[in-house]
C-alpha positions as CSV (number, residue, x, y, z in Angstrom):
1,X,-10.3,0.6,20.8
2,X,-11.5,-2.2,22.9
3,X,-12.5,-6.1,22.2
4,X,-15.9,-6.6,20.5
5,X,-19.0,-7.3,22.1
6,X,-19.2,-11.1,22.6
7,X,-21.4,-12.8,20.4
8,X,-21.0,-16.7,21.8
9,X,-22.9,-16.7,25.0
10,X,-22.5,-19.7,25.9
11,X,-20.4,-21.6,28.6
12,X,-18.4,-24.4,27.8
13,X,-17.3,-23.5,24.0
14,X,-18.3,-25.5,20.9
15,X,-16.6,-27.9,18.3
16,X,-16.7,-25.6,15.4
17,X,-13.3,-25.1,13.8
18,X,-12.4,-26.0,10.0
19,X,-9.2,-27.7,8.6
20,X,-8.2,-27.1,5.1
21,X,-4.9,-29.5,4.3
22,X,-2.0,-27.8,2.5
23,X,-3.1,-30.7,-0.3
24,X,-6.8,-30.0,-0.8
25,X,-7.2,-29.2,-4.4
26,X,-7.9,-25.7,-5.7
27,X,-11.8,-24.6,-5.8
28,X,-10.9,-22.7,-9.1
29,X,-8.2,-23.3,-12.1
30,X,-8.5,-20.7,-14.4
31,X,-7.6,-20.7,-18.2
32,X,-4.0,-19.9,-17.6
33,X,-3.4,-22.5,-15.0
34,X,-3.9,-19.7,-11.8
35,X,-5.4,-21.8,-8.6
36,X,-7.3,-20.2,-6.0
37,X,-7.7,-21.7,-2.7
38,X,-11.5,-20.7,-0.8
39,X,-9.9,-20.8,2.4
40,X,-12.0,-19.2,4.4
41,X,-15.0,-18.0,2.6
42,X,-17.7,-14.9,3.9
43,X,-20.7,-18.5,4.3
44,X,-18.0,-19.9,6.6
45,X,-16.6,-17.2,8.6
46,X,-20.3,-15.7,9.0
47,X,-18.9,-12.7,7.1
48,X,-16.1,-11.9,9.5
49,X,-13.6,-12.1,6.4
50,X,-12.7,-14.2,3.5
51,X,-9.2,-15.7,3.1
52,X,-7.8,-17.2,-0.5
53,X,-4.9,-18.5,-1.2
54,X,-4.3,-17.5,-5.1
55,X,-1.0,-19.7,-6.7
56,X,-0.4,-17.8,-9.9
57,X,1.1,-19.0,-13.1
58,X,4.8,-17.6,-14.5
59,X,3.7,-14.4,-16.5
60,X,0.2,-14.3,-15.0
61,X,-0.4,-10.8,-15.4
62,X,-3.5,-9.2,-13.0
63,X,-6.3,-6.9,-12.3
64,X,-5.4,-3.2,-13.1
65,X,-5.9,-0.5,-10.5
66,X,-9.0,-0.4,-8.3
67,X,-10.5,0.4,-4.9
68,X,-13.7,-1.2,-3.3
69,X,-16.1,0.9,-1.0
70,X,-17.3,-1.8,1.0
71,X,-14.3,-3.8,1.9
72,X,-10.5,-3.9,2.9
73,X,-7.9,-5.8,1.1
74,X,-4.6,-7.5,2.4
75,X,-1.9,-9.0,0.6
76,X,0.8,-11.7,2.1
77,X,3.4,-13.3,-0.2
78,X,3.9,-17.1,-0.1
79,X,6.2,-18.0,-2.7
80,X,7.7,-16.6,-5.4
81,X,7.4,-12.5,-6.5
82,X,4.0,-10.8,-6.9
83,X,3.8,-6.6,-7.8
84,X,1.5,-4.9,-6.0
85,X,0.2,-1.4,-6.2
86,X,0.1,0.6,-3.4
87,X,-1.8,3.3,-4.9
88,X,1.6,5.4,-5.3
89,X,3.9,2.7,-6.9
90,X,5.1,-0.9,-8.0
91,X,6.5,-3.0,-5.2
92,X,8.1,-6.5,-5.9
93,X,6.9,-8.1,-3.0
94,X,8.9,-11.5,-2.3
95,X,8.0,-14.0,0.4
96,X,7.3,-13.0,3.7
97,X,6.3,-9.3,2.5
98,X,2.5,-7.8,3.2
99,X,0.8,-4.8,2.1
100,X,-2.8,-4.0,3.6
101,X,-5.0,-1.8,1.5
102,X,-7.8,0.3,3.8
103,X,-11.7,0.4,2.0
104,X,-11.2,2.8,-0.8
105,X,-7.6,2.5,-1.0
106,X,-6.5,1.8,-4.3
107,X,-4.1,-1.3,-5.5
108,X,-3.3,-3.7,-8.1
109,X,-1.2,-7.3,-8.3
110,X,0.0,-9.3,-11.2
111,X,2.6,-11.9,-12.1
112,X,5.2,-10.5,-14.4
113,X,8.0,-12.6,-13.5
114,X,9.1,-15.8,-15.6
115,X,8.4,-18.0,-11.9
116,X,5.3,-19.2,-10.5
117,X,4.1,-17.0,-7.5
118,X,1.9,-18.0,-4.1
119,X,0.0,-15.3,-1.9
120,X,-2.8,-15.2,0.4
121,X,-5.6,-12.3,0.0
122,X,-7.9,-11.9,3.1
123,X,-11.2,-9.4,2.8
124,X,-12.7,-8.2,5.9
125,X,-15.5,-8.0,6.1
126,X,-16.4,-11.3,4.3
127,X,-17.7,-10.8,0.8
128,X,-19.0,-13.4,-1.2
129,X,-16.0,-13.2,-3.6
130,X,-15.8,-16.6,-4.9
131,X,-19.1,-15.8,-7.4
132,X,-16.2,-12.6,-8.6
133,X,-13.3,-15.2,-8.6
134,X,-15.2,-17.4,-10.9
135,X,-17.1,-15.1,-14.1
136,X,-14.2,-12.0,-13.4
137,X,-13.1,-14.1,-16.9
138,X,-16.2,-13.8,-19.0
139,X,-16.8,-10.4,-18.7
140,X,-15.4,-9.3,-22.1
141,X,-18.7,-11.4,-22.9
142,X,-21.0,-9.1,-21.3
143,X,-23.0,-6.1,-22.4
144,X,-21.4,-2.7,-21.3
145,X,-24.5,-2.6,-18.7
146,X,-24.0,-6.5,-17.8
147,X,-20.0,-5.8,-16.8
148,X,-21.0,-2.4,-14.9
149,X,-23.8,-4.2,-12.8
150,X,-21.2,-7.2,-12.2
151,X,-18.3,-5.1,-11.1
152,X,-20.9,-3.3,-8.6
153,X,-22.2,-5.9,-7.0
154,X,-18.5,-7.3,-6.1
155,X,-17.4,-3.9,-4.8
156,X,-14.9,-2.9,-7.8
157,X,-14.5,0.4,-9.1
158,X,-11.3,0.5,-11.8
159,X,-9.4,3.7,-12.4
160,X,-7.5,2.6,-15.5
């Protein structure tokens, strides 16, 4: 494996980087109190990968199993405990831990225990994610057709 082709061709660098302070508030508070942080979204990374910082509610449950086709998925704990699925079985990941899920491998993460819990979730490539982040909640709203065509077009196939 080698370095990618270079795509800046130019000479003396640009002023181009982006802060985010720890304090900024959350992009999205969802009905349960669950933040999520656009860190880094697919728009500003130019689809390289999206970064999120998700800061979940005591007893915040989560997705069930799934894969995507298009993208991978990694997991880094902040704070706190968060179970993931690694496809084979339940891990109690505490701070510090990581688990990286290839395209099409399948996973899962939820907030069972009685504290609050912090992680960050990078995709790479980018996706636009943030559109997922933000209607994933109204989808028991939707036609059976509606919630199929949704769940395509972010790249989620459940199993359960």
């Amino acid at each position: 494996m080698s370095y990618p082709e270079p795509r800046y061709h130019g000479e003396t660098g640009e002023i181009t980087a982006s802060f985010r302070p720890a304090g900024a508030p959350a992009d999205l508070v969802v009905e349960n109190g669950t933040e999520t942080h656009y860190l880094a979204t697919t728009a500003s990374t130019g689809g390289e990968f999206g970064l999120y910082r998700v800061d979940m509610t005591p007893k915040a449950g989560g997705p069930a199993t799934h894969f995507h086709r298009g993208i991978s998925e990694t997991f880094f704990v902040l704070d706190g405990t968060v179970r993931l699925y690694d496809g084979d079985h339940w891990i109690d990941a505490t701070k510090g831990d990581f688990l990286y899920v290839p395209t099409g491998g399948l996973h899962a993460f939820r907030n069972d225990s009685d504290e609050a819990a912090s992680f960050l979730i990078l995709f790479a490539p980018g996706a636009p994610r943030e559109e997922y982040f933000e209607k994933v909640s109204t989808v028991a709203t939707m036609t059976d057709e509606e919630r199929t065509a949704f769940f395509v077009k972010h790249d989620t196939y459940w199993t359960d």
